[in-house]
C-alpha positions as CSV (number, residue, x, y, z in Angstrom):
1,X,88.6,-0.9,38.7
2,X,86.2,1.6,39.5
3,X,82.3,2.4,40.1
4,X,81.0,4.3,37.7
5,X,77.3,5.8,37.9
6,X,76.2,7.1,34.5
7,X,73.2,9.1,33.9
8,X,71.9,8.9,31.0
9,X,72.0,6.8,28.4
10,X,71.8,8.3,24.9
11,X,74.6,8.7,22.0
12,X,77.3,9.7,24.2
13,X,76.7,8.7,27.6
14,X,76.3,5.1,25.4
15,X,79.7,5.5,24.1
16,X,81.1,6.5,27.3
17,X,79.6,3.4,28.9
18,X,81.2,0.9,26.1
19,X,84.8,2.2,27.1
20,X,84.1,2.4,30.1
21,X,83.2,-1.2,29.8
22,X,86.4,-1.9,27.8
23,X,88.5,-0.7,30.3
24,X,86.8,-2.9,33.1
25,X,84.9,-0.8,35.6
26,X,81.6,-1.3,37.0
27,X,79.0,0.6,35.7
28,X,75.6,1.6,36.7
29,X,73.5,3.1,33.9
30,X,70.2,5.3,34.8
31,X,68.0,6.7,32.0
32,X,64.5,7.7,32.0
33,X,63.6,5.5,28.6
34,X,63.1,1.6,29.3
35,X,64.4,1.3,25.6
36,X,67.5,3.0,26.0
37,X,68.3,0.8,29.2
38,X,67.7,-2.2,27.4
39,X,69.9,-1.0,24.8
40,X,72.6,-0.5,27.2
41,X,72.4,-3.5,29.2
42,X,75.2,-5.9,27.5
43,X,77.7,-2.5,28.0
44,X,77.3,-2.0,31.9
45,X,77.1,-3.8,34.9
46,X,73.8,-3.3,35.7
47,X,70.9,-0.6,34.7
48,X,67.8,0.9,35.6
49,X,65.0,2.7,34.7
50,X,64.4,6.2,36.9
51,X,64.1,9.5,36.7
52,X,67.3,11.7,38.2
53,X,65.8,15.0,39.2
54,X,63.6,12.8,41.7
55,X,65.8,13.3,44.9
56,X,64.2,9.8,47.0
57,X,65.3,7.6,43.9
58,X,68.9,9.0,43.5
59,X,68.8,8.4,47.2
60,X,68.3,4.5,46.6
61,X,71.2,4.3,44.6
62,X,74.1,5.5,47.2
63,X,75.7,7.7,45.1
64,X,78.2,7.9,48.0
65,X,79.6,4.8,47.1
66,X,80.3,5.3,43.6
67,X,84.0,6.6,42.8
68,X,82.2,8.9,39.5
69,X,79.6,10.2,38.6
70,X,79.0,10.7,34.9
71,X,75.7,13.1,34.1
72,X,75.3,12.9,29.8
73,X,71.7,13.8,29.8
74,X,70.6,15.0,26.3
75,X,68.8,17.7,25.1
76,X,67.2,18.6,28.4
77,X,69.7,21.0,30.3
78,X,67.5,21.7,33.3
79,X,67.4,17.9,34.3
80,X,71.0,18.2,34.1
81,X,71.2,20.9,36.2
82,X,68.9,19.5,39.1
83,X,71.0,15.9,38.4
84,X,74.1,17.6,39.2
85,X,73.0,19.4,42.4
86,X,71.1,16.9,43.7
87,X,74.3,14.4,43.4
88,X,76.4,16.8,44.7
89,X,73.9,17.5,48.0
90,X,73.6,13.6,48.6
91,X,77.4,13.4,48.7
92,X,78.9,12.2,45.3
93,X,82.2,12.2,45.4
94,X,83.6,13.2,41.7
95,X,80.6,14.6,39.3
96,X,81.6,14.7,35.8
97,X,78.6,16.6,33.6
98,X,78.2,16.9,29.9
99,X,77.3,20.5,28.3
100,X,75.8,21.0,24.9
101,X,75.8,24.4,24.8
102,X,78.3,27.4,24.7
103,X,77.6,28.8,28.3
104,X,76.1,25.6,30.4
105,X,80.1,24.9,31.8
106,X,79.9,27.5,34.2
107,X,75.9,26.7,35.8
108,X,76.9,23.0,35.8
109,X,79.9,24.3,38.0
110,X,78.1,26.5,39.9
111,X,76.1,23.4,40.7
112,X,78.0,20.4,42.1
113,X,79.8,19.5,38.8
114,X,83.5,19.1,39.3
115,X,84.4,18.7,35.6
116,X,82.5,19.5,32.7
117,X,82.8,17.9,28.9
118,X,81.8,19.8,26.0
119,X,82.1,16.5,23.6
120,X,81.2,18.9,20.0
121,X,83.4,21.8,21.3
122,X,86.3,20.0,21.8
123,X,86.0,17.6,19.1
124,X,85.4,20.5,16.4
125,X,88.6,22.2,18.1
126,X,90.4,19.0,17.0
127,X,89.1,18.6,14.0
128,X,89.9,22.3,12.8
129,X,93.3,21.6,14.0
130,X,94.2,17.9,13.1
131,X,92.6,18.8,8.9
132,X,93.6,21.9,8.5
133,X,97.4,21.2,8.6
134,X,99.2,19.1,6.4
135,X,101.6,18.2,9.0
136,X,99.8,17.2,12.4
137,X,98.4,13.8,12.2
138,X,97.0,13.7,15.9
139,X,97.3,16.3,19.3
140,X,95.9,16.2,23.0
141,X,95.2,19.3,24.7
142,X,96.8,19.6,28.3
143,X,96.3,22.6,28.9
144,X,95.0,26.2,27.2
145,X,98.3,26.8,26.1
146,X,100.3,23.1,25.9
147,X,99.6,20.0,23.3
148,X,101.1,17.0,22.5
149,X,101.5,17.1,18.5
150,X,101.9,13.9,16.5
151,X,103.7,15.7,13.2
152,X,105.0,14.6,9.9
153,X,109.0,14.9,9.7
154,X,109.8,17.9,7.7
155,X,112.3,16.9,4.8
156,X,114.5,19.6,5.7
157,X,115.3,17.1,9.2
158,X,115.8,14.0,7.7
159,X,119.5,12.6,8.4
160,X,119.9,15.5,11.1
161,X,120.6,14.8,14.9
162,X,117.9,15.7,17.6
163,X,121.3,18.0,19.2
164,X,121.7,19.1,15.5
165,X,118.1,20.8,15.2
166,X,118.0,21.9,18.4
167,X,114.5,23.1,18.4
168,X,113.6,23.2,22.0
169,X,116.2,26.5,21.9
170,X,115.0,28.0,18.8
171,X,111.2,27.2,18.9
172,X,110.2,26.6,22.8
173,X,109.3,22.8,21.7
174,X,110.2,19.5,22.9
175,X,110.5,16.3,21.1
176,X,109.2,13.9,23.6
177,X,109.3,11.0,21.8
178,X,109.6,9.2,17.9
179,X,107.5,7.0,16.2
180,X,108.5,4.4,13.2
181,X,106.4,1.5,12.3
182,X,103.9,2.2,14.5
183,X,106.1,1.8,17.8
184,X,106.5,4.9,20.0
185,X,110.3,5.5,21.3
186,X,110.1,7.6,24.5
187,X,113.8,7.4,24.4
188,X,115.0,10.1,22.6
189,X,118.5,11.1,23.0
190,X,120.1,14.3,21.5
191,X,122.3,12.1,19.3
192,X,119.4,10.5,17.8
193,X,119.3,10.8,14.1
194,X,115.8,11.3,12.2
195,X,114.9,9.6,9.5
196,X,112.1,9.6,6.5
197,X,109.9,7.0,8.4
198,X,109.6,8.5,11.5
199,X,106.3,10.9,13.0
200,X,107.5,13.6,16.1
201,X,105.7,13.8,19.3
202,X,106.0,17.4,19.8
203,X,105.0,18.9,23.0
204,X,104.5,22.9,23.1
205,X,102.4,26.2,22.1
206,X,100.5,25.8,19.0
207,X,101.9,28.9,18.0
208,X,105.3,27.8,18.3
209,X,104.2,24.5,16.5
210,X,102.7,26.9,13.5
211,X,106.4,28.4,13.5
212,X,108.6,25.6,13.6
213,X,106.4,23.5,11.0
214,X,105.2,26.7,8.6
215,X,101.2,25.4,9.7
């Protein structure tokens, strides 16, 4: 379990408070807007109202003592900016701030944040990839280059051996693991034999995904 402080409360710093409440932290949710911290109190441990930029009331709060520190401010880019500094200057440890905007990442940087999220960015770069193919059903970027691919079986592999296809040789990919009725088989061994039922999780270049799978 960790402590979480999470500035601002609107649609996504909201959602990112309800996982983080599923997945059992403490959380400390700040927002300007009485409303939105009402709305938000059955989803975090505690909540107040305040305003962020205002260095004596971030100082209140310790953000020393907090683990992370989340900064999902909407629509107002210069309170995120003065957020994030002033965090960093009162000694928070791991600043994580949202950007909305093609060209925020590297300010927020500049300023105290150690990570930045770009929530439409990245989920219209999924989107574009998971619709437009026919064969990849889900994928998690790793790095700029690496995914892990949930694909379709191609019919052509169907009763063939992982040994037999030997893609990792010809395409650069690795089959890291095999699902089939919606268990995942990290197992794989090269005399494995694929079958109808089964989705791939790929790991590689997209490039050498669009190869191997004609995408």
């Amino acid at each position: 379990m960790k402590s979480v402080l999470l500035i601002g409360l609107g649609r996504f710093g909201k959602h990112i408070a309800i996982q983080l409440n599923k997945l059992g932290h403490e959380v400390l949710g700040i927002d300007t807007s009485e409303e939105r911290v009402n709305d938000a109190m059955d989803i975090v441990t505690d909540a107040k109202i305040g305003d962020s930029t205002n260095e004596a009331f971030l100082r209140t709060l310790g953000v020393r003592n907090f683990d992370i520190c989340y900064v999902t401010i909407s629509n107002d880019f210069q309170s995120s900016l003065e957020t994030t500094y002033l965090l960093k200057e009162l000694g928070a440890g791991f600043i994580i701030a949202r950007a909305e905007r093609d060209g925020q990442e590297r300010f927020l940087l500049r300023n105290g944040a150690d990570k930045v999220v770009y929530p439409e960015k990245q989920i219209a770069k999924w989107a574009a990839i998971r619709y437009s193919s026919d064969h990849i059903l889900d994928y998690i970027e790793l790095d700029s280059s690496h995914s892990l691919y949930e694909v379709t079986m191609p019919d052509s592999w169907i009763g063939k051996s992982i040994i037999q296809l030997d893609i990792r040789k010809k395409y650069d990919l690795n089959i890291i693991g095999l699902k089939q009725n919606n268990d995942m088989d990290f197992m794989v061994k090269p005399e494995t034999v694929l079958t109808k039922d089964m989705t791939l999780l790929v790991l590689g270049e997209y490039k050498a995904l669009q190869k191997c799978f004609r995408i």
